[in-house]
C-alpha positions as CSV (number, residue, x, y, z in Angstrom):
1,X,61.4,106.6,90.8
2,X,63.3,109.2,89.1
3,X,66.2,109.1,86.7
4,X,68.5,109.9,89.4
5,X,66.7,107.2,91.4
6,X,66.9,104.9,88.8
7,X,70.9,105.2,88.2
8,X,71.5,104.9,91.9
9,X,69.6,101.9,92.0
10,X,71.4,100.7,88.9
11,X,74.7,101.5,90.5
12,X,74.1,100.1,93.9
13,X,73.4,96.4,91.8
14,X,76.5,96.5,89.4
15,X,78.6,97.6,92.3
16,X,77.5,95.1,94.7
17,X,78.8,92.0,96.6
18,X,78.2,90.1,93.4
19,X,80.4,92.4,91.1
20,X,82.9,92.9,94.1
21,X,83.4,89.3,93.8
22,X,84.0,88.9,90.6
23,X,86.8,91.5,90.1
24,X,88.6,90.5,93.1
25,X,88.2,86.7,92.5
26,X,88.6,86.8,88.5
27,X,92.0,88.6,89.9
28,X,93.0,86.1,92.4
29,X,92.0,83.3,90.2
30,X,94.3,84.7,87.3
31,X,97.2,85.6,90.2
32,X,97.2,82.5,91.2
33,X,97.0,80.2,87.7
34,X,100.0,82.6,87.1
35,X,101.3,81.4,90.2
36,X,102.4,85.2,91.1
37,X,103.9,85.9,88.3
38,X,102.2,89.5,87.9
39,X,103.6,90.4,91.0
40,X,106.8,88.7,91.3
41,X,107.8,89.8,87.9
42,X,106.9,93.0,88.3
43,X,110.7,94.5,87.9
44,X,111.4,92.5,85.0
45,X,108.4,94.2,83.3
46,X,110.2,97.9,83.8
47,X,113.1,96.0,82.0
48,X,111.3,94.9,79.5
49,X,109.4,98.5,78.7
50,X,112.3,100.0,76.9
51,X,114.0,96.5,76.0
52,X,115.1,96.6,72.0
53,X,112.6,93.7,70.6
54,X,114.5,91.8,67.6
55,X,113.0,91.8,64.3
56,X,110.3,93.9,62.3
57,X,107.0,93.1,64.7
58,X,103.6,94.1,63.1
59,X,101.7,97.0,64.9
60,X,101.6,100.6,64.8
61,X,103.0,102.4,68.3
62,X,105.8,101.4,70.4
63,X,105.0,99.3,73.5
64,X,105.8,102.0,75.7
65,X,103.6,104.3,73.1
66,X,100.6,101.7,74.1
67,X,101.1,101.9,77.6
68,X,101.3,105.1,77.9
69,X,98.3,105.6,75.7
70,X,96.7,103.1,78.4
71,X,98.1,105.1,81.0
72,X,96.9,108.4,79.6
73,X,93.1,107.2,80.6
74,X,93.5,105.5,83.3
75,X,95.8,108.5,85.2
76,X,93.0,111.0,85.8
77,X,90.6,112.5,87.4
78,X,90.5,109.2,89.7
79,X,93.5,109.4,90.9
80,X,93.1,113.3,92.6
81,X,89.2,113.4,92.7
82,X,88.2,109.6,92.8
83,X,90.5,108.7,95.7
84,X,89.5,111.4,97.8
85,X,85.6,110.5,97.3
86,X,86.8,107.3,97.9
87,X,88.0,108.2,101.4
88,X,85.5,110.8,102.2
89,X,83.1,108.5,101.7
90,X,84.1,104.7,102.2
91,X,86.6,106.5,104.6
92,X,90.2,105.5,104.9
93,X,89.6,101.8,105.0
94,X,89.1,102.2,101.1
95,X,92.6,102.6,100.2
96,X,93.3,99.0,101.1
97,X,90.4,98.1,98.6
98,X,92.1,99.8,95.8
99,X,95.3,98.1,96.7
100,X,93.9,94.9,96.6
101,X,91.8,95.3,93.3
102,X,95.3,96.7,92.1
103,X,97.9,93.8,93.5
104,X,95.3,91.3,91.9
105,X,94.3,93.5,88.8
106,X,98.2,93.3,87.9
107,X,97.1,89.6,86.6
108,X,93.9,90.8,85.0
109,X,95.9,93.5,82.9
110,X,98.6,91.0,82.1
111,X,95.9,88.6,80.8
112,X,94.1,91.2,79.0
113,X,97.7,92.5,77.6
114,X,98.4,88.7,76.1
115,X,95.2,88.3,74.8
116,X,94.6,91.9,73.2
117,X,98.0,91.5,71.1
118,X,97.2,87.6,70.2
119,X,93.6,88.1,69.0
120,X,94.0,91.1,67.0
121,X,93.2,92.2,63.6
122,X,94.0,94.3,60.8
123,X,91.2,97.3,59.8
124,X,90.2,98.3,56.5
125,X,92.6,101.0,56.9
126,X,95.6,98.7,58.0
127,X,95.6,99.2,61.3
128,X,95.8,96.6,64.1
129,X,92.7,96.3,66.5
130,X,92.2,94.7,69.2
131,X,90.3,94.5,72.7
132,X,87.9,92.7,74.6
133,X,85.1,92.6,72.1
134,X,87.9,91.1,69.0
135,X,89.4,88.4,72.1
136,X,85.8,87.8,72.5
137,X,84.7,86.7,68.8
138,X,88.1,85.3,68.1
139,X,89.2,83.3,71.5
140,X,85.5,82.2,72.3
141,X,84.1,81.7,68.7
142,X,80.9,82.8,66.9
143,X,78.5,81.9,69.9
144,X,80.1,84.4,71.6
145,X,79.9,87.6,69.2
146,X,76.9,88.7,71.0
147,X,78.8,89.3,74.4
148,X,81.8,91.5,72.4
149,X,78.7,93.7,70.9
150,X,77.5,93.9,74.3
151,X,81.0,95.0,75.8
152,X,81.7,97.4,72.8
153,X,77.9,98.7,73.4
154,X,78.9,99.8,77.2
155,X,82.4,100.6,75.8
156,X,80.8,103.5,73.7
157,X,78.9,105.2,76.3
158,X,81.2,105.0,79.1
159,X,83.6,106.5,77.2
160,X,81.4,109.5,76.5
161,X,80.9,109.8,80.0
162,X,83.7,108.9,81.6
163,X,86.5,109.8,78.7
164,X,84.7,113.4,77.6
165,X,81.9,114.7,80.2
166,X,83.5,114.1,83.5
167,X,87.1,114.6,82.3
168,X,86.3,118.4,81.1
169,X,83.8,118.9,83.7
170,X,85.9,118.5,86.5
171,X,89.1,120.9,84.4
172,X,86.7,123.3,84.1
173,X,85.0,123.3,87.6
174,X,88.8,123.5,89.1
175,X,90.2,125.9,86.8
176,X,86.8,128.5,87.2
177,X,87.3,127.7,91.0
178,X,91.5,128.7,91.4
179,X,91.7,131.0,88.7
180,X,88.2,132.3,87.9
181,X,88.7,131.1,83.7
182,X,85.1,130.6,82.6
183,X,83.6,127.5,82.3
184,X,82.8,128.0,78.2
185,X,86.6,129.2,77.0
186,X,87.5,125.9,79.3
187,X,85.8,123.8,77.5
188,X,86.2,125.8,74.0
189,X,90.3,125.0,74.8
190,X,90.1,121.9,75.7
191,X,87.6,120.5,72.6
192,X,90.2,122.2,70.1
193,X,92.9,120.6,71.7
194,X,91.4,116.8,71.6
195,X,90.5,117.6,68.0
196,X,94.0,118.5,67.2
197,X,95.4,114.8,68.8
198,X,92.7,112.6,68.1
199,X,92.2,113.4,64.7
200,X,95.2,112.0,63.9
201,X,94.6,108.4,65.5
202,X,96.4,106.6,67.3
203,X,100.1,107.7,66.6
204,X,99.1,110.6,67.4
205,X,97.4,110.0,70.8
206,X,100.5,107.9,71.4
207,X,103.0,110.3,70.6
208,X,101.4,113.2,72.8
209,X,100.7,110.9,75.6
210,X,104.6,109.2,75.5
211,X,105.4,112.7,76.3
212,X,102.6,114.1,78.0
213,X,101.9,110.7,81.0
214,X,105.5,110.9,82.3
215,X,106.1,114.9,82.4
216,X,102.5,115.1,84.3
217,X,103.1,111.6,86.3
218,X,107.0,112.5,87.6
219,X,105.7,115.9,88.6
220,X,103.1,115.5,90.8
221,X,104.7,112.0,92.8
222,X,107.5,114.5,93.3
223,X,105.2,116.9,94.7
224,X,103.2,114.3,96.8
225,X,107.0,113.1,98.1
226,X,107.2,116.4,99.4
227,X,104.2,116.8,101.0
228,X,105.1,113.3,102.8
229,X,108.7,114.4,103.9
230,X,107.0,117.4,105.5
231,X,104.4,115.0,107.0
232,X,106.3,112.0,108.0
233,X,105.5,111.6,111.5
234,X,102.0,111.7,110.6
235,X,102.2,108.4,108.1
236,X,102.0,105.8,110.3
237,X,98.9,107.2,112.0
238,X,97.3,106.8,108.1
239,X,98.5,103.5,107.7
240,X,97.3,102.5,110.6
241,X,93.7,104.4,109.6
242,X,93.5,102.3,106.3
243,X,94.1,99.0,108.0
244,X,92.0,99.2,110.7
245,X,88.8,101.2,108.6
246,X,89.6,98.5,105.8
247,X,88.3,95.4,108.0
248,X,85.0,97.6,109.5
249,X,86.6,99.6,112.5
250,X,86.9,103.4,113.5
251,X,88.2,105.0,116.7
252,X,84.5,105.2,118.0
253,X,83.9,101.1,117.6
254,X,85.4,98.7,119.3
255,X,83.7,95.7,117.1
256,X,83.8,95.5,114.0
257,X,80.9,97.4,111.4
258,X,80.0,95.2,109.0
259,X,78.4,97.9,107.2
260,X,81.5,100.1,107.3
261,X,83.7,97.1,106.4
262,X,81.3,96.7,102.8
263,X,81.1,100.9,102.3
264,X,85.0,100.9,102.2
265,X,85.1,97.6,100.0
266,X,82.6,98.8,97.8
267,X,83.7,102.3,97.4
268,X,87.6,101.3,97.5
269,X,87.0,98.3,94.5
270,X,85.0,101.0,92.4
271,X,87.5,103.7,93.1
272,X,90.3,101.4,92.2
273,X,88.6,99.9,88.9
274,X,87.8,103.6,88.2
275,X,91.4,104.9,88.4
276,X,93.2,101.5,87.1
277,X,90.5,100.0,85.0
278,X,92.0,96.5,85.3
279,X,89.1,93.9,84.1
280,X,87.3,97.1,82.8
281,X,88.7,96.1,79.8
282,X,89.7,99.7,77.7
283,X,93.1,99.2,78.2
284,X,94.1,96.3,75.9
285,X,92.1,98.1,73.1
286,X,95.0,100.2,73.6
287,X,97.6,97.3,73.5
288,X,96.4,96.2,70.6
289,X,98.1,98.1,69.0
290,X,101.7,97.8,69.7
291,X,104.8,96.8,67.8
292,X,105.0,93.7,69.7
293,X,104.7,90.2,68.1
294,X,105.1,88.1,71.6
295,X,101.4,88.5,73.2
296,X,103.2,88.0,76.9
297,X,105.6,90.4,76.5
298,X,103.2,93.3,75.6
299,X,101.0,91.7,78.9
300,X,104.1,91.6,80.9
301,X,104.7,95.7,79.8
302,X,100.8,96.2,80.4
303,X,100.6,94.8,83.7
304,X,102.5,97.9,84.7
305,X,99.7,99.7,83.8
306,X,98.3,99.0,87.8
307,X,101.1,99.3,89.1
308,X,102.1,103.1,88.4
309,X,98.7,104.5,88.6
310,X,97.0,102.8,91.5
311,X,100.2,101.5,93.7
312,X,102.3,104.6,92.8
313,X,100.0,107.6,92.5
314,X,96.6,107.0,94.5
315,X,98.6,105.8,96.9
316,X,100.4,108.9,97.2
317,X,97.1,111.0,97.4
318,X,95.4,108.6,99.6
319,X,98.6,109.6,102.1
320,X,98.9,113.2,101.4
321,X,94.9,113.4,102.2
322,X,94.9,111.3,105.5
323,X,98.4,112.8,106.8
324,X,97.4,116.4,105.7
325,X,94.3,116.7,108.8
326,X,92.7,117.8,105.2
327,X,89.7,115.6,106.1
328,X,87.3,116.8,108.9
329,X,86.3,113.8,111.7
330,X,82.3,114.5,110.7
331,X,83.5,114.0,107.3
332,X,84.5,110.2,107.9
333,X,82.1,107.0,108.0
334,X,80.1,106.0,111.2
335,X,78.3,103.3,111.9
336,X,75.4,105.2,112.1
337,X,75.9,107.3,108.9
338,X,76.1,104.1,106.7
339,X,73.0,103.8,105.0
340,X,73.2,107.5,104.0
341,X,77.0,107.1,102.9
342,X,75.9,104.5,100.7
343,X,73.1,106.3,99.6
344,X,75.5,108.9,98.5
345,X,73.9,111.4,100.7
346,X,77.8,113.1,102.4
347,X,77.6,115.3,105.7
348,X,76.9,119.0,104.6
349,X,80.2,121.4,104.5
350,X,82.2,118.0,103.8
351,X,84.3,118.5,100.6
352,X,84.4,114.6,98.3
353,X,86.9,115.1,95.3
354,X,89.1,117.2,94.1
355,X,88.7,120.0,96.1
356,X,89.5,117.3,99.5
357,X,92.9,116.8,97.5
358,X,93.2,120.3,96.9
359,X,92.7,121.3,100.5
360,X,95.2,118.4,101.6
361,X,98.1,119.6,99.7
362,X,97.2,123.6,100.1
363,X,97.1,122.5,104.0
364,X,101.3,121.5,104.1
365,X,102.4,123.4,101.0
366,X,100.3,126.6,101.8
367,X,100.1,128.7,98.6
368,X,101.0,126.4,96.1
369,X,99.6,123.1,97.1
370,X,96.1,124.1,95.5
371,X,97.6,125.2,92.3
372,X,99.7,121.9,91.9
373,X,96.4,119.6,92.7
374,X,94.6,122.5,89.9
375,X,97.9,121.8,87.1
376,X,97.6,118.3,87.3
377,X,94.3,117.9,87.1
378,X,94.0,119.6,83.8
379,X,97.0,117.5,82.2
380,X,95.5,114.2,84.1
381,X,91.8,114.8,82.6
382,X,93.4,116.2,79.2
383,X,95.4,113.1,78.7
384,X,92.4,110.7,79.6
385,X,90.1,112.5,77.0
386,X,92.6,111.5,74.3
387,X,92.9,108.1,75.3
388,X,89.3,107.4,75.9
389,X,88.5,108.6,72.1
390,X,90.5,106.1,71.2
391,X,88.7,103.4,73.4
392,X,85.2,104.7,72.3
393,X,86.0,104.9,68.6
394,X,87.2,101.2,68.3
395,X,84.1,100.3,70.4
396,X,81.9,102.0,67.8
397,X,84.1,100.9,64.2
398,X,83.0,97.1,66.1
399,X,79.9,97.8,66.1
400,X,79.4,99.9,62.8
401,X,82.1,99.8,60.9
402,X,84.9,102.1,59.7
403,X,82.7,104.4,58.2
404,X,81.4,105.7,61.9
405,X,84.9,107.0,63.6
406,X,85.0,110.3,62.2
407,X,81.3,111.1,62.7
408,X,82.5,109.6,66.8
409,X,85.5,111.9,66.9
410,X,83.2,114.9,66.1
411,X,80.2,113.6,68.6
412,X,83.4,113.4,71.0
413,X,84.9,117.0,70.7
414,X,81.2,117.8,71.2
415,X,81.1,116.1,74.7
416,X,83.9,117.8,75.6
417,X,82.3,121.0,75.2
418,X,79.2,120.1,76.6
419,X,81.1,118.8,79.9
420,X,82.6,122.1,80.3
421,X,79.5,124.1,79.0
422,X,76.9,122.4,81.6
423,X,78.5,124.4,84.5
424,X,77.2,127.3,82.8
425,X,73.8,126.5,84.6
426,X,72.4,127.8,87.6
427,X,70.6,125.6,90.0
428,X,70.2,121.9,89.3
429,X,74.4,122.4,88.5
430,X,75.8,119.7,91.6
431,X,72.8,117.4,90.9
432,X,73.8,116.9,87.1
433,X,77.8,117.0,87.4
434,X,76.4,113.9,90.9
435,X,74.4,112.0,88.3
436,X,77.1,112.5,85.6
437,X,79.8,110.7,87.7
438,X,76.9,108.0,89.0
439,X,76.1,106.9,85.2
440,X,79.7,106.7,84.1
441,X,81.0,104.8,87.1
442,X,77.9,102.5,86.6
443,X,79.0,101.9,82.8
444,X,81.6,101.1,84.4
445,X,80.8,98.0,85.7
446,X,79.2,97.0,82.6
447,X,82.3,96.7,80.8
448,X,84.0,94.9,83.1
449,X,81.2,91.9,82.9
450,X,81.6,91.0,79.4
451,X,85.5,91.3,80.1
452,X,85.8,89.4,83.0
453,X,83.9,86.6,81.5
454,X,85.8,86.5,78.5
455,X,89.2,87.0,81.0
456,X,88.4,83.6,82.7
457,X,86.8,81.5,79.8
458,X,90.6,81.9,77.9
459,X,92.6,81.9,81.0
460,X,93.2,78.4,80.1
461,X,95.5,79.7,77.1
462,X,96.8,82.8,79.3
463,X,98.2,80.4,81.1
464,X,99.7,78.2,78.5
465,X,101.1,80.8,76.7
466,X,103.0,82.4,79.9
467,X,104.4,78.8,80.7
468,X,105.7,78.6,77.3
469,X,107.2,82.3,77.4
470,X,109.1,81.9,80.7
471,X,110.2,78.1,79.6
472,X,112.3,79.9,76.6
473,X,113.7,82.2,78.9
474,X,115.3,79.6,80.8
């Protein structure tokens, strides 16, 4: 078995029913111990993102700087290139999957919003730190520490994948492909600009992203609204696409595929945890690290974290795709084409990321739809390489110490180059930038374990805590 091989095979197990299962049960568990809280509350959380919070809390960004630090990762590349692969792949059933790990993962964030703030510490350099791996040692005790070193272990190399390679891999493939800017000066660009943020820490990350998530975010749902207005009559059609593909059935069945029902499941969950990352686990490193002193009420902010990227923006590609005819009717799922879907083996001529998105808007907003989908890619994949630094550097001072996060940050601007630089080859180009996106969606998974473990171990106190919370309100 080759490396490819061997990743694929990797992949298939983390992502399979008993991974599924776990994220969308750890979610439905927490939901319902919260007794629908996450969802329910879910407009008292916008009130409470730019609420005035009394006294001098410990911390050292804003909560709205740490979720949009949060939100600067998580809005990416998944939510133009990962929901159309997940569509041109699981097919259209797969947007209900990411809704679904999304509706639940709003309790998953919250509980890994409450915990992050209440187990955190203060570095060497007086800053506050938190995440899984610190929640993990300090909720669970010493016989634990071993599962936080395991979490901050996958935590470092995901984020070189996912954070750096993919992130300026894809900017540059899109920005060589619509404008013709080499791949090298791409990546040249975009490694001096991460340098410039993430050299500063995390005020800095925070202070570009708190200005940087909701210019890039505002733009493009405006431009997806658009695209719908155009397309209305077309929407219900693509609703009625994602329901019936969610549940195993296609215009050619008249049973039900089990097979189809698990591609769109699987691809739709891994999509969704891709874009979202709710029981990933990198976001309440992030929330760590606000001015907050009440745990819930950074979880309650946090929580909104799903909400806007996976509710709000993949849902608005997901409709722009499927309304736009964007997406050929060899390109979608058959019964017979299963095993080879799942493989990751895609019909020839049959476009499964960006460029679907790309082709979706260009198709209703004909010579500017490309360059929009182009645009926001560049500000979706800059913003996520800042905020994964900041994910993989705190994974690494766990594990190493202080000492390590400059040496990280340079190893980081490094990856970015490199993810840019690879394109640069001829040949084995499609099979490196595949296997790329196959190892970091598998690391993927591997964070989410140790999290999701952790997540329900402490729910007990999640749940406490919320009671208590809501009990003063009243």
């Amino acid at each position: 078995m080759d490396i490819e091989g061997l990743i694929g095979w990797v992949n298939a197990q983390v992502w399979g029913i008993p991974m599924l299962s776990l994220l969308l049960l750890t979610g439905l568990y927490l939901t319902i111990g919260l007794r629908f809280m996450s969802i329910i509350r879910i407009p008292y959380a916008f009130g409470q993102l730019f609420r005035k919070r009394s006294g001098q809390a410990e911390g050292d960004v804003s909560p709205f700087g740490a979720l949009m630090t949060a939100l600067s990762s998580t809005i990416g590349t998944g939510n133009i290139g990962g929901v159309a692969a997940a569509i041109a792949i699981g097919g259209p059933g797969a947007v209900f999957w990411m809704w679904m790990t999304a509706v639940l993962g709003t309790a998953t964030k919250y509980s890994e919003g409450v915990l992050a703030v209440k187990f955190r510490e203060t570095d060497a350099n007086g800053n506050h730190v938190g995440g899984p791996m610190y929640y993990i040692k300090n909720g669970l005790g010493s016989k634990w520490v071993w599962l936080g070193g395991v979490f901050a272990t996958f935590g470092v190399l995901a984020s070189w994948g996912t954070g750096a390679y993919i992130q300026s891999n894809a900017v540059a493939d899109t920005l060589n492909s619509t404008y013709k800017i080499p791949h090298l000066l791409t990546g040249v660009v975009l490694a001096a600009g991460a340098a410039a943020v993430i050299l500063g820490g995390i005020k800095r990350i925070a202070s570009v992203a708190s200005k940087l998530v909701p210019f890039m975010a505002l733009a493009y749902i405006s431009a997806g609204l658009i695209v719908l207005v155009i397309k209305i009559d077309a929407i219900p059609a693509a609703f009625g696409m994602i329901f019936a593909g969610a549940f195993g059935m296609t215009e050619a069945t008249t049973g039900i595929s089990i097979g189809l029902l698990m591609l769109a499941m699987q691809k739709g969950v891994a999509r969704g945890i891709f874009s979202n990352e709710a029981g990933q686990g990198s976001a309440p490193i992030a929330h760590a690290a606000a001015k907050n002193k009440d745990p819930v009420n950074q979880g309650i902010v946090a929580m909104l974290g799903t909400v806007i990227d996976t509710l709000i923006v993949c849902t608005i590609t997901a409709l722009v795709i499927l309304t736009s005819g964007a997406v050929a009717p060899q390109c979608l799922p058959t019964p017979e084409s299963v095993e080879q879907l799942l493989a990751g083996v895609q019909a020839a001529g049959c476009d499964t990321s960006a460029p679907l998105t790309a082709a979706a808007f260009e198709a209703v907003l004909t010579g500017i739809g490309a360059h929009i989908v182009s645009i926001g890619l560049v500000f979706f994949a800059f913003t996520t390489i800042l905020g994964w630094s900041y994910y993989g550097e705190r994974c690494a001072a766990y594990l190493f110490g202080e000492k390590i996060i400059l040496p990280f940050k340079l190893s980081w601007v490094v990856m970015v180059l490199l993810g840019s630089a690879v394109l640069m080859l001829e040949g084995e180009v499609t099979n490196i930038v595949n296997l790329a996106w196959l190892a970091a969606d598998t690391l993927t998974g591997l964070m989410a374990t140790p999290n999701l473990i952790a997540l329900l171990l402490l729910s007990p106190l999640v749940f406490k805590l919320t009671k208590e919370y809501f009990a003063k309100m009243k």
